[in-house]
N, C-alpha and C positions, 0 to 999 in steps of 0.2 A: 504494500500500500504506500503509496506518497500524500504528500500534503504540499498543498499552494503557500510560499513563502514568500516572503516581501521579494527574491531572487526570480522566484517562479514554484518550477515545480521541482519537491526531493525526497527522502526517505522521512517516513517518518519516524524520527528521532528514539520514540519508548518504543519502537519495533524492532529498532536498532542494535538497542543496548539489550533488548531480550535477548534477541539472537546472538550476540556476543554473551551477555553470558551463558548462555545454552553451551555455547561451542567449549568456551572456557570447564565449565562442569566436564562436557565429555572430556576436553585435554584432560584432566586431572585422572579420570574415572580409568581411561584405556589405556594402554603398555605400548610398546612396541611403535613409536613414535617416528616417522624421519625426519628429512629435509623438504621432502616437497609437503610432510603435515606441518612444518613448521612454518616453510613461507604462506600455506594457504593461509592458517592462524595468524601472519604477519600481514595480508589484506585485512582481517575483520579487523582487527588493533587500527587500520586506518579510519574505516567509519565507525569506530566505536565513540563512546563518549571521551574528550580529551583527555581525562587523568587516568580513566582505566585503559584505554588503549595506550598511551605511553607505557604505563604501569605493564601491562600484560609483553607488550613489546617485548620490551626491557628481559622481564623475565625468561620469553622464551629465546630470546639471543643469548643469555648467560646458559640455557638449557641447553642449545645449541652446540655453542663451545665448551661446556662440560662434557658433553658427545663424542666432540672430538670429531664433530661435522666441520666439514669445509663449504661454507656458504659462497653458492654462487651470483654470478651478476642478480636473479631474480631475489632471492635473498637479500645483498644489499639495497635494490632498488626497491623491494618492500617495505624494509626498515628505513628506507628515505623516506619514503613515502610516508610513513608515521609524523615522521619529525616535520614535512613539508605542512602537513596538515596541519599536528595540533602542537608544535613546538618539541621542546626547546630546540629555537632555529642555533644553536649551539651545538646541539647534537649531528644537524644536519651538513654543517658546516667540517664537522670532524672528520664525517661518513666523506666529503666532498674532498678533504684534505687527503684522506687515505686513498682516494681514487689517483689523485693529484701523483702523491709519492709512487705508485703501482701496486699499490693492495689491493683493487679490483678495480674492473674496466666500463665503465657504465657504456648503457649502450642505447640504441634508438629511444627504446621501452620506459628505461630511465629517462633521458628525455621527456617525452609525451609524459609519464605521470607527472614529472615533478612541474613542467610547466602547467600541466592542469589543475594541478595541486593550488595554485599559488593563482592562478586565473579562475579559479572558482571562488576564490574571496577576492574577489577586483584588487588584487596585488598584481600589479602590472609592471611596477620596478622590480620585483621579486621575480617574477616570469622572465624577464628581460634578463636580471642576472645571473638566473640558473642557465638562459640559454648562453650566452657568452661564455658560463664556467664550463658549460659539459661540451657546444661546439667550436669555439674558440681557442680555449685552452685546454680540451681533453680531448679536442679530434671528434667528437661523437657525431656521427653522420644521420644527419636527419633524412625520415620517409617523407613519401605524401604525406601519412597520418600525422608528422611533427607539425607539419603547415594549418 
C-alpha cells in the first residue's frame, strides 16, 4: 500500500517498519545465514525507519565480518545506501573513502542508488556530488539508467 505525500506518492511508513521488523524477527529466529541474506537485509535497513535501519545495518555488517564474509560491490552499495538515506552522511563518506583507496569498486548500480538516494529528498548538491565522486574520481561509468 502507498500513501499520497506532500512528495506525491510512497510507502506507507507503519507498513514499512512492520515488515522490517518481521524480517529482522526471522534474521534472528533462522541459522545458516549468507551474503546475499545479508545484502537483501541490507535493502530493508534502507527503507526502514532511520534509527533502526542504521541500527540493524550496522549490526549485520559486524555479523558479516565476524563470518569472515567478503562483501561484495552489492554489499557495499547496500550499506551506502543506508547511510545515503538516513545518515550518518559520515558513514557514507568513509564507505566512499574506502572505494577511493581500493577497498571496493562501486559500480553503475552504486551510482543510480546513491544518486537516487539523495534526489529523493531534493538534495540536489548531494546528487551532484556523489556523481562527480563515483564518475569523476572513481571512473564509474554510467548507463542509460544513470541519466
Amino acid at each position: 500500500s502507498s500513501v499520497r505525500g506532500e512528495h506525491g506518492f510512497g510507502p506507507e511508513q507503519a507498513r514499512v517498519n512492520l515488515i522490517v521488523s518481521m524480517a529482522r524477527e526471522a534474521w534472528a529466529e533462522c541459522t545458516g545465514h549468507d551474503l546475499i541474506n545479508a545484502n537483501a537485509a541490507l535493502h530493508l535497513c534502507a527503507v526502514a525507519d532511520s534509527v533502526e535501519g542504521v541500527k540493524w545495518a550496522e549490526e549485520l555488517w559486524t555479523w558479516a565480518q565476524e563470518q569472515g564474509l567478503r562483501p561484495t560491490v552489492r554489499s557495499y552499495t547496500a550499506l551506502a545506501l543506508v547511510f545515503a538515506v538516513h545518515g550518518p552522511r559520515a558513514r557514507l563518506d568513509d564507505l566512499l573513502a574506502a572505494a577511493s583507496s581500493g577497498v571496493w569498486t562501486p559500480n553503475s548500480v552504486t551510482l543510480g542508488a546513491l544518486v537516487n538516494a539523495f534526489a529523493e529528498k531534493h538534495d540536489w548538491h548531494q546528487a551532484e556530488g556523489i556523481w562527480e565522486k563515483l564518475v569523476r574520481e572513481l571512473g564509474v561509468e554510467p548507463n542509460e539508467i544513470s541519466f
